[in-house]
ChimeraX commands (.cxc) that place a marker at each C-alpha (Angstrom):
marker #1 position -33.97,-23.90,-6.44 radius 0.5
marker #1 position -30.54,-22.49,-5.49 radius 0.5
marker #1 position -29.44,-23.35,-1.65 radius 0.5
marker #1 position -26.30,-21.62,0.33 radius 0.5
marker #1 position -23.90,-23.77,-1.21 radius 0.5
marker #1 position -24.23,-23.48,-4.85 radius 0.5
marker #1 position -25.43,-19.83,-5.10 radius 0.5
marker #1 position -23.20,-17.75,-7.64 radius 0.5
marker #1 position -22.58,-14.15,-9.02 radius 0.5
marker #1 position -23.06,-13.69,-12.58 radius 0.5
marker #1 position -18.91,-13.91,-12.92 radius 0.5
marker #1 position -19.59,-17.60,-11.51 radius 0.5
marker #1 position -17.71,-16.68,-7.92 radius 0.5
marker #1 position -19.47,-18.28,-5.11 radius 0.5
marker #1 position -21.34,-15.50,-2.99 radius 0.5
marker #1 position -21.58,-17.60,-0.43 radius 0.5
marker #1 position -18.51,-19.54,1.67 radius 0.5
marker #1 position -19.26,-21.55,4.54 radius 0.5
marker #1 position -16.90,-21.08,7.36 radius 0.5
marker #1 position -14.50,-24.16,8.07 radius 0.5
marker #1 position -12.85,-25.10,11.93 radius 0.5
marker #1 position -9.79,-26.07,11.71 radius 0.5
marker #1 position -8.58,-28.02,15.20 radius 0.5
marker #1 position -5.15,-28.53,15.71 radius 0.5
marker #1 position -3.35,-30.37,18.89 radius 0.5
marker #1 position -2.72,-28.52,21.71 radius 0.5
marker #1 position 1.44,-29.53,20.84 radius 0.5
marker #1 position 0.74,-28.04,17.45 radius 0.5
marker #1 position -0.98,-24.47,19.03 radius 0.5
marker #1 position 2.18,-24.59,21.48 radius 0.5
marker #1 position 4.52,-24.96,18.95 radius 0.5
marker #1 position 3.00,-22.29,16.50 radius 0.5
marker #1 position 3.58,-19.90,19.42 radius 0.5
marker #1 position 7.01,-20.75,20.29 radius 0.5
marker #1 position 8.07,-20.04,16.82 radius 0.5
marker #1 position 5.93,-17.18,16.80 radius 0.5
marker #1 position 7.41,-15.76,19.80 radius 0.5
marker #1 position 10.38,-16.52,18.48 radius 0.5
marker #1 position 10.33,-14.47,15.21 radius 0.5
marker #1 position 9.14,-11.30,17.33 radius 0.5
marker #1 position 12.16,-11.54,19.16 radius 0.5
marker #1 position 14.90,-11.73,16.87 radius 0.5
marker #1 position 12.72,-8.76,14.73 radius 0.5
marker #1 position 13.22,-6.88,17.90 radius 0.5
marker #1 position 16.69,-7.30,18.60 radius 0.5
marker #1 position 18.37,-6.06,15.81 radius 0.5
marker #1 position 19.37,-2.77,17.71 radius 0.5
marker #1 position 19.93,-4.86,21.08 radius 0.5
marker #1 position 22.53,-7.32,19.15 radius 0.5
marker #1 position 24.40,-4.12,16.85 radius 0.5
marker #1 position 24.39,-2.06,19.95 radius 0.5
marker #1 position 25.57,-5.34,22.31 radius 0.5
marker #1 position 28.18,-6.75,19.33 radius 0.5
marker #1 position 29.16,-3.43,16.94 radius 0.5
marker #1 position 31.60,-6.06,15.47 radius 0.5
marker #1 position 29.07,-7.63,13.55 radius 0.5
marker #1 position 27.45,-5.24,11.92 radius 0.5
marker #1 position 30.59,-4.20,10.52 radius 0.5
marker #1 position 29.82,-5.31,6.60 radius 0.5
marker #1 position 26.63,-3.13,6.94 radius 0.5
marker #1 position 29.00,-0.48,7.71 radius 0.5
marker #1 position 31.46,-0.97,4.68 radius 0.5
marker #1 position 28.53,-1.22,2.43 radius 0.5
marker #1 position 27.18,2.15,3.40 radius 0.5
marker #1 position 30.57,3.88,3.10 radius 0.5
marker #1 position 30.78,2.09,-0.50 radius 0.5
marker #1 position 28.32,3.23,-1.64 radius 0.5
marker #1 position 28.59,6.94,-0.15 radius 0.5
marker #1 position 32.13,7.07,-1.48 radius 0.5
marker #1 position 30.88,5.96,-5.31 radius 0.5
marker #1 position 28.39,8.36,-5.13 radius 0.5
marker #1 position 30.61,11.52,-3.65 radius 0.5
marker #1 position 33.24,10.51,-6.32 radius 0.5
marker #1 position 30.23,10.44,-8.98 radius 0.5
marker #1 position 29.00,14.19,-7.80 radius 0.5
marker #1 position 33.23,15.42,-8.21 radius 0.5
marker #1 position 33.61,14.28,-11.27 radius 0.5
marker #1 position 30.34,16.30,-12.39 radius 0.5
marker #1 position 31.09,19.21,-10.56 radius 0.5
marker #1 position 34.60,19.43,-12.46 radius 0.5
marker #1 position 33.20,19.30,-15.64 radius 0.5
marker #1 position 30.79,22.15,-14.85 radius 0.5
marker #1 position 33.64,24.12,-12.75 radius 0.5
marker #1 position 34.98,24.35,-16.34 radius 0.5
marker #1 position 31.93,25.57,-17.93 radius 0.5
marker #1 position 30.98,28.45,-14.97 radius 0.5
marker #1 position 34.57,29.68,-15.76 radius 0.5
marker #1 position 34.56,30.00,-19.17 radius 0.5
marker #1 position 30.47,31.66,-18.70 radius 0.5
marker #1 position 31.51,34.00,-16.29 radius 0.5
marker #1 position 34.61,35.39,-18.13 radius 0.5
marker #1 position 32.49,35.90,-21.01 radius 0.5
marker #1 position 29.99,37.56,-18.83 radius 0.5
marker #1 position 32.30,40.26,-17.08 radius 0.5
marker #1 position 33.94,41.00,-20.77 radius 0.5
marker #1 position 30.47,41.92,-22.30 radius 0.5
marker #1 position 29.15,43.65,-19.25 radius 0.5
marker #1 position 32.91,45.63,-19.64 radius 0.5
marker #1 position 32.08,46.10,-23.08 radius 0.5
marker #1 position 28.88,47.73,-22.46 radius 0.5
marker #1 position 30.37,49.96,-19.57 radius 0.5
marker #1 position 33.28,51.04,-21.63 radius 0.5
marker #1 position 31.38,51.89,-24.42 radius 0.5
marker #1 position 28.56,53.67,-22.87 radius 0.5
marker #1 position 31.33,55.86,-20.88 radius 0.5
marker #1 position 33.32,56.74,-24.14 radius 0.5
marker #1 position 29.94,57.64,-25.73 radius 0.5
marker #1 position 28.61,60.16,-22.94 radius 0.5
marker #1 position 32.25,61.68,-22.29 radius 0.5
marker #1 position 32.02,62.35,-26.29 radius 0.5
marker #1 position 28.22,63.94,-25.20 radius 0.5
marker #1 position 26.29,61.41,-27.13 radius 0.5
marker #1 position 25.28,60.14,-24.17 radius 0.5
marker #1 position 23.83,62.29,-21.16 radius 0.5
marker #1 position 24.88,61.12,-17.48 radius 0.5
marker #1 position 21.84,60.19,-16.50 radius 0.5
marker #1 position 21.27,57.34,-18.91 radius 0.5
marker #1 position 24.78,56.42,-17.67 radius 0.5
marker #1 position 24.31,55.61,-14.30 radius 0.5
marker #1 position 20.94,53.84,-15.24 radius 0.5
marker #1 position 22.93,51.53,-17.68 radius 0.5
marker #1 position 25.87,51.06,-14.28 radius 0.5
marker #1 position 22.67,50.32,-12.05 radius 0.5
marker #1 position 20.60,48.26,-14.14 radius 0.5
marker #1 position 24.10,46.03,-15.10 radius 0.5
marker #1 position 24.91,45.94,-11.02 radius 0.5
marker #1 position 21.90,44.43,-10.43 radius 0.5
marker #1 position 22.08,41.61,-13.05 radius 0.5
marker #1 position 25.79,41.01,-11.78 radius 0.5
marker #1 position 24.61,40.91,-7.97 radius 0.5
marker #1 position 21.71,38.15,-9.48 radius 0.5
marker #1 position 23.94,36.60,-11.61 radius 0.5
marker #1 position 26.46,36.19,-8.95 radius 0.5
marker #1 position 23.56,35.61,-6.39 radius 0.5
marker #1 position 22.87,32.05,-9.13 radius 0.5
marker #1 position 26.41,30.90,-9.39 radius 0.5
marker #1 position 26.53,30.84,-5.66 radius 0.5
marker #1 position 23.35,28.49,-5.61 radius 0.5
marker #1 position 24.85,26.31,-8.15 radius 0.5
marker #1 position 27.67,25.03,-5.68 radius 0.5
marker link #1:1,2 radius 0.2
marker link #1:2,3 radius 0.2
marker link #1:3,4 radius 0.2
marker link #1:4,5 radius 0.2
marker link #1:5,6 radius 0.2
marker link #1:6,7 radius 0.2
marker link #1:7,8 radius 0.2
marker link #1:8,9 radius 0.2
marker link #1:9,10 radius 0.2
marker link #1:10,11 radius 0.2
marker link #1:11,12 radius 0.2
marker link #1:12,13 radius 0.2
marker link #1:13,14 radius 0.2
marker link #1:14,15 radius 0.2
marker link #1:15,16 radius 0.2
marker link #1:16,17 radius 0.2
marker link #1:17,18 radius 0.2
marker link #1:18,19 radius 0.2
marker link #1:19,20 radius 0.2
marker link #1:20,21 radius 0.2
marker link #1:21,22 radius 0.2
marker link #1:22,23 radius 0.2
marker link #1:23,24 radius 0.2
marker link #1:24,25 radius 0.2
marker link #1:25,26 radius 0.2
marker link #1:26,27 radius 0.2
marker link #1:27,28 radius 0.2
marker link #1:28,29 radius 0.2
marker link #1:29,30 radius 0.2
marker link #1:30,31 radius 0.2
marker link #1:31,32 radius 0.2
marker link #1:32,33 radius 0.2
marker link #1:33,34 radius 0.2
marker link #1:34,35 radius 0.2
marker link #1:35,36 radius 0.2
marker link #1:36,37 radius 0.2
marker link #1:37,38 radius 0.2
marker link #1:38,39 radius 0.2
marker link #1:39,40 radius 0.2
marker link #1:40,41 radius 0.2
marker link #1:41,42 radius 0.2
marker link #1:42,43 radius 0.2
marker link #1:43,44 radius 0.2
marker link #1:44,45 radius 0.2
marker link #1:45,46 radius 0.2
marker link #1:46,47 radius 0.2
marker link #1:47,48 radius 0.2
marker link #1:48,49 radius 0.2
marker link #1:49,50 radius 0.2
marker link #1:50,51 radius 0.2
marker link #1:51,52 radius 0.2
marker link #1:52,53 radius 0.2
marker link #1:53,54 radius 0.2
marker link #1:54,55 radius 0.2
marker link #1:55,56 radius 0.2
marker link #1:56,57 radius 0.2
marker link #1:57,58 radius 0.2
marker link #1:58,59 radius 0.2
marker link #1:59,60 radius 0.2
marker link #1:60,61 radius 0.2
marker link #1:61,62 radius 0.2
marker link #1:62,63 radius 0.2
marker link #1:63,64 radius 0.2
marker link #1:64,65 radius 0.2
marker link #1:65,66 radius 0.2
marker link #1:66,67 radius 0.2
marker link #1:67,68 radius 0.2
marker link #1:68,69 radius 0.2
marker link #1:69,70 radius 0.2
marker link #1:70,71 radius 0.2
marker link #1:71,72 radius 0.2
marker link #1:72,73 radius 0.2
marker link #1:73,74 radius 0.2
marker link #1:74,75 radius 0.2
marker link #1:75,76 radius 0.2
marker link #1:76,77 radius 0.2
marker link #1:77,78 radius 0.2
marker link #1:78,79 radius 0.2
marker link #1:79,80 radius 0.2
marker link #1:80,81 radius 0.2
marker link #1:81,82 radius 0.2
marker link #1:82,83 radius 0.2
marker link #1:83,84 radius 0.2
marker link #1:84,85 radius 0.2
marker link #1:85,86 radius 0.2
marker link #1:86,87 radius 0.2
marker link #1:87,88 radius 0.2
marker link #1:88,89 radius 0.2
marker link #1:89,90 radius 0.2
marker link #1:90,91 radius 0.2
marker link #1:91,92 radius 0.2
marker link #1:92,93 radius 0.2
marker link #1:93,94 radius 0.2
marker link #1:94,95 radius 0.2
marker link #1:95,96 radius 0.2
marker link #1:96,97 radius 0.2
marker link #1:97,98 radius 0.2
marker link #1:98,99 radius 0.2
marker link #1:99,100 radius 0.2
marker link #1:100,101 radius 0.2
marker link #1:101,102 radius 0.2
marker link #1:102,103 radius 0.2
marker link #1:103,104 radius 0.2
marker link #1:104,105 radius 0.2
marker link #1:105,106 radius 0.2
marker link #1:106,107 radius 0.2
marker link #1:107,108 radius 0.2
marker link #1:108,109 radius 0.2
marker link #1:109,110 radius 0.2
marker link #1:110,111 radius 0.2
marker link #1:111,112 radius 0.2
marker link #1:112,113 radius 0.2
marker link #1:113,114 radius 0.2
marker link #1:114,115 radius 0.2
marker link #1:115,116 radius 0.2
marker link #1:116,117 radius 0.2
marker link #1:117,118 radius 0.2
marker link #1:118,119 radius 0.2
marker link #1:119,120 radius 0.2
marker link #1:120,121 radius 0.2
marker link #1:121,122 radius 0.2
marker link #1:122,123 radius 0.2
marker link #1:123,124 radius 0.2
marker link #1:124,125 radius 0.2
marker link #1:125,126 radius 0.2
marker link #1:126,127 radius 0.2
marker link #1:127,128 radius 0.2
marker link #1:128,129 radius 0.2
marker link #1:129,130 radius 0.2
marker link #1:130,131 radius 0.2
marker link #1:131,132 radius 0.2
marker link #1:132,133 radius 0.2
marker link #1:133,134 radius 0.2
marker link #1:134,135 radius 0.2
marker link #1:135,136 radius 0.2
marker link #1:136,137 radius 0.2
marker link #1:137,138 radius 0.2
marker link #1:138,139 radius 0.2
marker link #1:139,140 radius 0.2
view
């Protein structure tokens, strides 16, 4: 014996709503659209009133450029400390890859070393300077 109104699901949530009219006065529907109305218009004309009065949106403005200043002054401040670091990692760099060269050229013009294996050391160390160099250029 369970009708329309009182039927529930196991979780005790009706399954069943009935539908309710609401009637309002014609001055109460007219006034619900005026305001209506009116909130579409001023959600429209933002742009119209910045482009009309630039004036006003002027504290918009000096927000944005706060906080693009802050955050270009943050990224210096990083990029000096790691300006720092790239110097001091590519002068140790260039002194072991001078190291190497100047070594492996005493040892082949004493003939411990043939030619050939030369030039493969100079081409194989070219090609990690060119990536190396290739990286560092990324990094700015």
């Amino acid at each position: 014996m369970v009708d329309d109104e009182t039927k529930e699901t196991a979780s005790g949530v009706p399954a069943v709503q009935k539908q309710e009219e609401i009637t309002i006065s014609m001055k109460d529907y007219q006034e619900l659209q005026y305001w209506a109305s009116l909130g579409q218009k001023k959600q429209s004309s933002f742009w119209t009133d910045a482009l009309s009065n630039p004036e006003g949106t002027s504290a918009l403005k000096d927000g944005v450029k706060e906080v693009i200043d802050s955050t270009m002054g943050s990224l210096a401040k990083l990029q000096k400390g790691n300006l720092l670091y790239s110097a001091i990692r590519m002068v140790l760099v260039v002194g072991l890859l001078g190291a190497i060269v100047g070594v492996a050229s005493w040892l082949t013009s004493t003939g411990r070393l043939d030619g050939s294996n030369l030039m493969f050391i100079l081409g194989t160390l070219t090609g990690y300077l060119l990536t190396f160099l290739t990286k560092v250029e990324l990094l700015k």
